[in-house]
N, CA and C atoms as an extended XYZ file, in Angstrom:
240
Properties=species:S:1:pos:R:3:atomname:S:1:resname:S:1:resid:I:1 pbc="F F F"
N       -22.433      260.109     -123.402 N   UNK     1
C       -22.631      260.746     -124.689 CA  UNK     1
C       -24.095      260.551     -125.076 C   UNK     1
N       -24.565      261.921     -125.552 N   UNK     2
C       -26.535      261.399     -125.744 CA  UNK     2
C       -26.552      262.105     -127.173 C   UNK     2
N       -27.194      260.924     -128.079 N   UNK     3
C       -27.105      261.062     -129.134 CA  UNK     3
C       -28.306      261.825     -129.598 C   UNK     3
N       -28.047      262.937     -130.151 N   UNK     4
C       -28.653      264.172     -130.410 CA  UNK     4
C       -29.902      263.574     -132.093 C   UNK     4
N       -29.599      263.578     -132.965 N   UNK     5
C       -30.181      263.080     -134.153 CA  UNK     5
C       -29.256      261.972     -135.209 C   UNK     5
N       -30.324      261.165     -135.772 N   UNK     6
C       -29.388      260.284     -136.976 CA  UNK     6
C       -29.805      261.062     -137.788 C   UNK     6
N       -29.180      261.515     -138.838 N   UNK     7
C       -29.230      262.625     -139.748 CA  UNK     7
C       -29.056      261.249     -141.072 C   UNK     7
N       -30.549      261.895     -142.174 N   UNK     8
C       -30.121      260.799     -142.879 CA  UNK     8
C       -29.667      261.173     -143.845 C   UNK     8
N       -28.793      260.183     -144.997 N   UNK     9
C       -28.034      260.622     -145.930 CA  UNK     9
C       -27.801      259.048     -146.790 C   UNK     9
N       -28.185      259.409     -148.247 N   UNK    10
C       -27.991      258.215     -148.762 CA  UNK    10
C       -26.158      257.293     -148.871 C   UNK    10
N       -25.527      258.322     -148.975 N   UNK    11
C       -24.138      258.097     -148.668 CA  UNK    11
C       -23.768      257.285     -147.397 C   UNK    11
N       -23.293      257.718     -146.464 N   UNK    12
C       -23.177      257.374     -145.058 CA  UNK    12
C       -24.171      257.614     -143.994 C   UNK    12
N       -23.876      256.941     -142.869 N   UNK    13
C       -24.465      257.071     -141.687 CA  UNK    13
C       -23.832      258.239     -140.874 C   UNK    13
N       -25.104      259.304     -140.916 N   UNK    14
C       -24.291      260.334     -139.811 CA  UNK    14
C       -25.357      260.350     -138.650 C   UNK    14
N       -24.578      260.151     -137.474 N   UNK    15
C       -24.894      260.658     -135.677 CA  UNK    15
C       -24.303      261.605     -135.361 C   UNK    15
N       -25.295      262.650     -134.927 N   UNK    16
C       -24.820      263.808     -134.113 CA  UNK    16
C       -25.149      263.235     -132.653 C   UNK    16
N       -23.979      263.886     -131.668 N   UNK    17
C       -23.895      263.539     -130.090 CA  UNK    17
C       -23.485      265.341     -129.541 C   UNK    17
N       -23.843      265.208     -128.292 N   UNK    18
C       -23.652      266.142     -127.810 CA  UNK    18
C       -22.868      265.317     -126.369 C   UNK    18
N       -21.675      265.995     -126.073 N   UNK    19
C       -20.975      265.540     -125.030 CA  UNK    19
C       -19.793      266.338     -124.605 C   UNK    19
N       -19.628      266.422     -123.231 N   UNK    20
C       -18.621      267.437     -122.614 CA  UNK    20
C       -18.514      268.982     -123.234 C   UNK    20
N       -19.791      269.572     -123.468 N   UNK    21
C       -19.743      271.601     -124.142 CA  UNK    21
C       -19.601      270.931     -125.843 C   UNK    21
N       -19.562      269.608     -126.275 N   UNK    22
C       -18.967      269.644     -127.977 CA  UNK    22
C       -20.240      268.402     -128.426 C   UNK    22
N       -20.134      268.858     -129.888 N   UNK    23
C       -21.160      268.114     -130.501 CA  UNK    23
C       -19.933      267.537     -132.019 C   UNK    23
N       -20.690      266.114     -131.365 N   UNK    24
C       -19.696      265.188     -131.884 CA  UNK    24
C       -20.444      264.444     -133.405 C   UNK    24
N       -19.731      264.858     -134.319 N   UNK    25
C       -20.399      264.553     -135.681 CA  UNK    25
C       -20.125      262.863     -136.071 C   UNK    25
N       -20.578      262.006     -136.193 N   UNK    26
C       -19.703      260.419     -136.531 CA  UNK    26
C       -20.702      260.487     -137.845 C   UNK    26
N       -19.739      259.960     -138.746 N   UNK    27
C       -20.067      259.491     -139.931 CA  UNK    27
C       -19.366      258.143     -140.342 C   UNK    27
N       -20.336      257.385     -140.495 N   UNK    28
C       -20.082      256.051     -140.986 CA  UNK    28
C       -20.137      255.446     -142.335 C   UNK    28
N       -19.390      254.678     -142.725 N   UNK    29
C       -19.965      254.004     -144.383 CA  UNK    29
C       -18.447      252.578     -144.079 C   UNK    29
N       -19.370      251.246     -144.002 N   UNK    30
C       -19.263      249.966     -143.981 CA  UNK    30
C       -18.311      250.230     -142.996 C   UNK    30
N       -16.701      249.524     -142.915 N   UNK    31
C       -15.982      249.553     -141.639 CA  UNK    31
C       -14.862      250.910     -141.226 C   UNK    31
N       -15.416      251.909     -141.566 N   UNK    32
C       -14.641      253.080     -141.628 CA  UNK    32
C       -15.828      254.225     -140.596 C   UNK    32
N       -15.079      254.767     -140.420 N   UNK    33
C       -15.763      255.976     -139.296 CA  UNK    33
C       -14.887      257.426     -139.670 C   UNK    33
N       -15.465      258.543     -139.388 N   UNK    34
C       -14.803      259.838     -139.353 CA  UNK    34
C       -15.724      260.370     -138.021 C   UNK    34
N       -14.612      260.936     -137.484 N   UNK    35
C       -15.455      261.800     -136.222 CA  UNK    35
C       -15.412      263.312     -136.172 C   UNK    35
N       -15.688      264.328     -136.525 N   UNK    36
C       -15.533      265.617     -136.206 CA  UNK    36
C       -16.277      266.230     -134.677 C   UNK    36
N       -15.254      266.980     -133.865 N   UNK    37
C       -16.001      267.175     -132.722 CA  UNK    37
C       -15.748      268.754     -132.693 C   UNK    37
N       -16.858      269.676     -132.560 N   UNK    38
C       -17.485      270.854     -132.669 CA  UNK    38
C       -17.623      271.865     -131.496 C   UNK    38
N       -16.652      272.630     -130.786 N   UNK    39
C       -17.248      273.036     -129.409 CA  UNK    39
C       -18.626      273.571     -130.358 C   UNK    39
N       -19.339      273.590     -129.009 N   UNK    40
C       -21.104      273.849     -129.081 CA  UNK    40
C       -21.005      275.500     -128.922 C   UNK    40
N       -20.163      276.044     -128.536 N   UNK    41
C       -20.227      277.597     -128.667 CA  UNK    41
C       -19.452      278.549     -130.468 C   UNK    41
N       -19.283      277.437     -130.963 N   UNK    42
C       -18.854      277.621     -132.505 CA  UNK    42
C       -19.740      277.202     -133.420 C   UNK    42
N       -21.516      276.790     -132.962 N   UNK    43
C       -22.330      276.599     -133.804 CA  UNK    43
C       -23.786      276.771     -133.058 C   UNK    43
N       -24.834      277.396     -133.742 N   UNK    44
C       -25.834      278.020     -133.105 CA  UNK    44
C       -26.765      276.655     -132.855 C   UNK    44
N       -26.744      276.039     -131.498 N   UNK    45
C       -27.200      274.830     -131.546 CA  UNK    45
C       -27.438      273.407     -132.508 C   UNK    45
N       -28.431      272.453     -132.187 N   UNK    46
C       -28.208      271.452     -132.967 CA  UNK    46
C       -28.060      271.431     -134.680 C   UNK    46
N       -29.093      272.307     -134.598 N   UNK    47
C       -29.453      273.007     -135.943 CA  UNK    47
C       -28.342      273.849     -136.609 C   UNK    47
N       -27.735      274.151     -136.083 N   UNK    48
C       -26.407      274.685     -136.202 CA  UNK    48
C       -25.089      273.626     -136.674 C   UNK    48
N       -25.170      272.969     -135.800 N   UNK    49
C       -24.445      271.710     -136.139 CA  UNK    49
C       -24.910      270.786     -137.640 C   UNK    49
N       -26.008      270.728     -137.554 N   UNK    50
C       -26.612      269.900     -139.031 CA  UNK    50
C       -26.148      271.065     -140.011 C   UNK    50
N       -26.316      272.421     -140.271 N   UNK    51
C       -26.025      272.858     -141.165 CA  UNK    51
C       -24.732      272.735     -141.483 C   UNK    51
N       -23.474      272.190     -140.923 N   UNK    52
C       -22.358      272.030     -141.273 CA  UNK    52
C       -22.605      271.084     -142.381 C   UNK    52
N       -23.416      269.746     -142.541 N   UNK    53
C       -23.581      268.856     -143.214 CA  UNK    53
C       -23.769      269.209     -144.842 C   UNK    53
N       -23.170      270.204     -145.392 N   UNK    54
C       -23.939      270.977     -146.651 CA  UNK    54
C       -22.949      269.698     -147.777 C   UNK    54
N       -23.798      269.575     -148.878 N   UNK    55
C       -23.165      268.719     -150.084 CA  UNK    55
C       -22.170      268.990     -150.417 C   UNK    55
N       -21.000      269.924     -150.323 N   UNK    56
C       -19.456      270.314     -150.460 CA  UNK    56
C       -19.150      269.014     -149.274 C   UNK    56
N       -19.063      269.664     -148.064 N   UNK    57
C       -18.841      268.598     -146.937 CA  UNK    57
C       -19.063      267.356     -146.960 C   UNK    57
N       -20.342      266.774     -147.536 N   UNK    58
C       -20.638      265.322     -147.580 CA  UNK    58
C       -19.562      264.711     -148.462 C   UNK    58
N       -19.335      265.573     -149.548 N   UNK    59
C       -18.750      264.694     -150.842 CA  UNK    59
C       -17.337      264.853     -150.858 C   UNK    59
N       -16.673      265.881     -149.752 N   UNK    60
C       -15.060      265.260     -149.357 CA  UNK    60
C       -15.028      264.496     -148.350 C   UNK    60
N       -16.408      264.009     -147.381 N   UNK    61
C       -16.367      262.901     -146.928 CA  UNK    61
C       -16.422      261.665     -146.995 C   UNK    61
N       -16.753      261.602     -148.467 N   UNK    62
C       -17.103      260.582     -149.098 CA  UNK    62
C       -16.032      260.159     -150.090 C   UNK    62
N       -15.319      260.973     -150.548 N   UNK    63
C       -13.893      260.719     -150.779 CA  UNK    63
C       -12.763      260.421     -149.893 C   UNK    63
N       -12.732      260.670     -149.048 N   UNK    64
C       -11.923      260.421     -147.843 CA  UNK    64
C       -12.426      259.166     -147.425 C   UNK    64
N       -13.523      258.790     -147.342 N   UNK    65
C       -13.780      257.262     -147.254 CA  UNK    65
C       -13.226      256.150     -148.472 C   UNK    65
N       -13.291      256.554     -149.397 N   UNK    66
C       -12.123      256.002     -150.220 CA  UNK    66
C       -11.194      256.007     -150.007 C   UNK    66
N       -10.274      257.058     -149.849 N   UNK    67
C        -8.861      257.561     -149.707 CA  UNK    67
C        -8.629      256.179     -148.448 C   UNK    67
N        -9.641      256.088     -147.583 N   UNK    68
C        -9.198      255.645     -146.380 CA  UNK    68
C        -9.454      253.660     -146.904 C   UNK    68
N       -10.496      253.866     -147.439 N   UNK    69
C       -10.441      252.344     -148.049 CA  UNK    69
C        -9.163      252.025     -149.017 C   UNK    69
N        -8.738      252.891     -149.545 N   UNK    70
C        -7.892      252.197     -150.735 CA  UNK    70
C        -6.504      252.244     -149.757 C   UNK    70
N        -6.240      252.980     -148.751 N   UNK    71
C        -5.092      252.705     -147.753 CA  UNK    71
C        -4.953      251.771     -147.236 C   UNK    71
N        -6.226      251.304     -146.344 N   UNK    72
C        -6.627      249.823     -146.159 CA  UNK    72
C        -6.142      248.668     -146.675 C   UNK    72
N        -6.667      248.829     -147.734 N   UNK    73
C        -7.466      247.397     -148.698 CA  UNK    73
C        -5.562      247.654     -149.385 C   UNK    73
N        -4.501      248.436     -149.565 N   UNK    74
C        -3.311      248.369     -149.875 CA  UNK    74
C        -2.503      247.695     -148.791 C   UNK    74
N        -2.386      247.810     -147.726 N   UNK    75
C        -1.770      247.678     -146.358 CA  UNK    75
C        -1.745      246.170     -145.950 C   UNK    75
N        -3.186      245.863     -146.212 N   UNK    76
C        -3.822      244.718     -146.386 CA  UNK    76
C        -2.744      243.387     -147.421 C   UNK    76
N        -3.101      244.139     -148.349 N   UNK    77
C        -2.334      243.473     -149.785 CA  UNK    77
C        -0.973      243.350     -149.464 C   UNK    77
N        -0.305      244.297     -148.706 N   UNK    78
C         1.644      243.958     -148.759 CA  UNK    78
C         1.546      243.389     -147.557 C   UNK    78
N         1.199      243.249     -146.195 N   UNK    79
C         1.100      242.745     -145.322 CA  UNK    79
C         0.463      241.482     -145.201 C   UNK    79
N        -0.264      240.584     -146.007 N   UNK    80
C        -0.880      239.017     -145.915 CA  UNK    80
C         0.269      238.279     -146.813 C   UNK    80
């Protein structure tokens, strides 16, 4: 997997990868990850791929990182 750009963003950590014809989006924030993977013939190169990144997109990703923390951090709580 060869990592194409770190795309910066005050929110999360996003890496674009390019691997097997698909460009692989990872977005990070503390111990949570989201991966979206893109065939490369459904976006007009890399640049193509970053424009998916538009502020609609960031900010249901950034809710979903909640959604996914507060599942957690619950699971956590009935299970210890």
């Amino acid at each position: 997997m060869r990592v194409v750009a770190d795309i910066p963003n005050p929110h999360v950590k996003i890496t674009l990868h390019s691997y097997n014809n698909k460009y692989i989006l990872k977005l990070e924030k503390a111990n949570l990850e989201q991966i979206y993977k893109i065939e490369e013939t459904e976006v007009m190169g890399d640049e193509g791929a970053k424009a998916l990144l538009d502020e609609e997109f960031i900010e249901a990703v950034v809710n979903r990182f909640q959604d996914m923390r507060d599942a957690f951090v619950s699971t956590v709580r009935r299970n210890n």
